[in-house]
N, C-alpha and C positions, 0 to 999 in steps of 0.2 A: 280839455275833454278829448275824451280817442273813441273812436267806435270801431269793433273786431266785430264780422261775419264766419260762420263759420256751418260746414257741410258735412253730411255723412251721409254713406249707404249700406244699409246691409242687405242681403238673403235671406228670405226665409228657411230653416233648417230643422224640420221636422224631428230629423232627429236627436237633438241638441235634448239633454238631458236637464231642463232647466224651463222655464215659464216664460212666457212674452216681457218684456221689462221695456218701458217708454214713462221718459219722464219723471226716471224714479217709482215708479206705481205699476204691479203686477198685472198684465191687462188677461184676465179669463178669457177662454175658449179659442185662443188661436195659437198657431206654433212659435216655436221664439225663433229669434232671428241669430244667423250664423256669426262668431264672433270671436274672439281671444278672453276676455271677458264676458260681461254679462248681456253683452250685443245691443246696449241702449243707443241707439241712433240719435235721439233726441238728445241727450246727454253729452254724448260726443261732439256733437253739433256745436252744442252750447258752450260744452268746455273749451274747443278750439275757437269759438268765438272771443272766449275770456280770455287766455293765452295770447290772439292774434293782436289784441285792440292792446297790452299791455308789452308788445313785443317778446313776446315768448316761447315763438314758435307754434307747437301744435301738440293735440296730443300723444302722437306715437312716440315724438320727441321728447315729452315730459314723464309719460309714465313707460315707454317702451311697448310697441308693438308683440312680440315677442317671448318676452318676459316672462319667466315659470312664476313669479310673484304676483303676478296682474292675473295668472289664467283664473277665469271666474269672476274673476272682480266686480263688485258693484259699481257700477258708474258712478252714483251719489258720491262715492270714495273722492273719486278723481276732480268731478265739479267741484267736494270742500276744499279740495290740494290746491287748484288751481285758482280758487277766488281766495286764498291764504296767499298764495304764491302771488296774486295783482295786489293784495294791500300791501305786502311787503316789499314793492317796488312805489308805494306809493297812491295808490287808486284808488279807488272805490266802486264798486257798480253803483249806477245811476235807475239802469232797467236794462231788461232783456226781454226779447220777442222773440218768438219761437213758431215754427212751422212745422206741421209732419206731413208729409205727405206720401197715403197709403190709399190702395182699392180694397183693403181687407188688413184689417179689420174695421165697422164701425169706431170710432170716437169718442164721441161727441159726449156721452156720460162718465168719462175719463178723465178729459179733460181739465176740470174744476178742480181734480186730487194731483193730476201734474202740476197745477199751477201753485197749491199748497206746497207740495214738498219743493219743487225748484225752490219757492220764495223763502220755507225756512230754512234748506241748505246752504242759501245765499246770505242769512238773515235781512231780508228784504219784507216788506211788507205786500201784498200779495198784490197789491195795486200798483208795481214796479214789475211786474212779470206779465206776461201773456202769450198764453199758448193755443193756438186754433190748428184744426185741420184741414186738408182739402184732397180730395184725388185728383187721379188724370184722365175722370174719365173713360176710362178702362186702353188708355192709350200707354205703347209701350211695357217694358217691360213692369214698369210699377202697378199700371193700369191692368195689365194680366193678372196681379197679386202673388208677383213674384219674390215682393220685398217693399221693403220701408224705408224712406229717404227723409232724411231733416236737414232745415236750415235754421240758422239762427242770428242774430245781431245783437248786440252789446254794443251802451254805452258809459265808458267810464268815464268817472271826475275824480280830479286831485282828491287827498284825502283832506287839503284842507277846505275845499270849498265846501260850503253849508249844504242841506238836503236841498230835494230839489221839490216844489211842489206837485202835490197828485194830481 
């Protein structure tokens, strides 16, 4: 077994020509966040979680920071790349936890549809995922509603070990 953590933070970016995106799922009424991509903090989060726990690096390293290929990009893209990329070394996700934490926008009716897509992008059954919210508060920059931060953990198992129970 290995377990990868993994972080992100973005800005919020009013200007950004594009929808809020967390956890794979469009979130209405708020601005998206500043990005190369499609700016999903959540996603990122998680990817570099999957990357880390299977020695893979991270994601700037896997799909490139930079990259005229990536600009826009859906994140979803890059979490299937990178749970392809841990079987093919051998792995398996077991489960993943997931964090966002924002002073804006609420949540919490969101939620339930991140925990759907992460789990079928993973092919996971949704009772191997979990995603909750929290603020700061109104402390700091996040707490101001400056931006959106996630964290996340992964843990893999060989791919020959059996399932693991709910």
């Amino acid at each position: 077994m290995r377990i990868g953590q993994g972080v992100d933070v973005h800005a919020f970016d009013p200007r950004a020509d594009r929808p809020l995106r967390l956890g794979g799922v469009t979130i209405d009424g708020a601005p998206p966040l500043a990005g190369h991509s499609d700016g999903d903090v959540a996603l990122h989060a998680l990817t570099d979680a999957l990357l880390g726990a299977a020695g893979l690096g991270d994601l700037g390293g896997f799909v490139g920071v930079d990259d005229p290929a990536v600009a826009g990009a859906s994140s979803r893209g890059f979490l299937v790349d990178a749970a392809r990329a841990v079987a093919d070394r051998g792995w398996t996700v077991a489960n993943g936890d997931l964090t966002i934490v924002a002073q804006r926008p609420r949540l919490a009716a969101d939620l339930p549809a991140m925990r759907a897509a992460i789990a079928a992008d993973l092919g996971l059954p949704e009772t191997a995922v979990n995603v909750k919210a929290t603020s700061t508060d109104h402390l700091g920059f996040l707490g101001r509603g400056e931006g959106i931060a996630a964290l996340a953990v992964v843990l893999l198992r060989s791919a020959g070990e059996g399932p693991q129970r709910a």
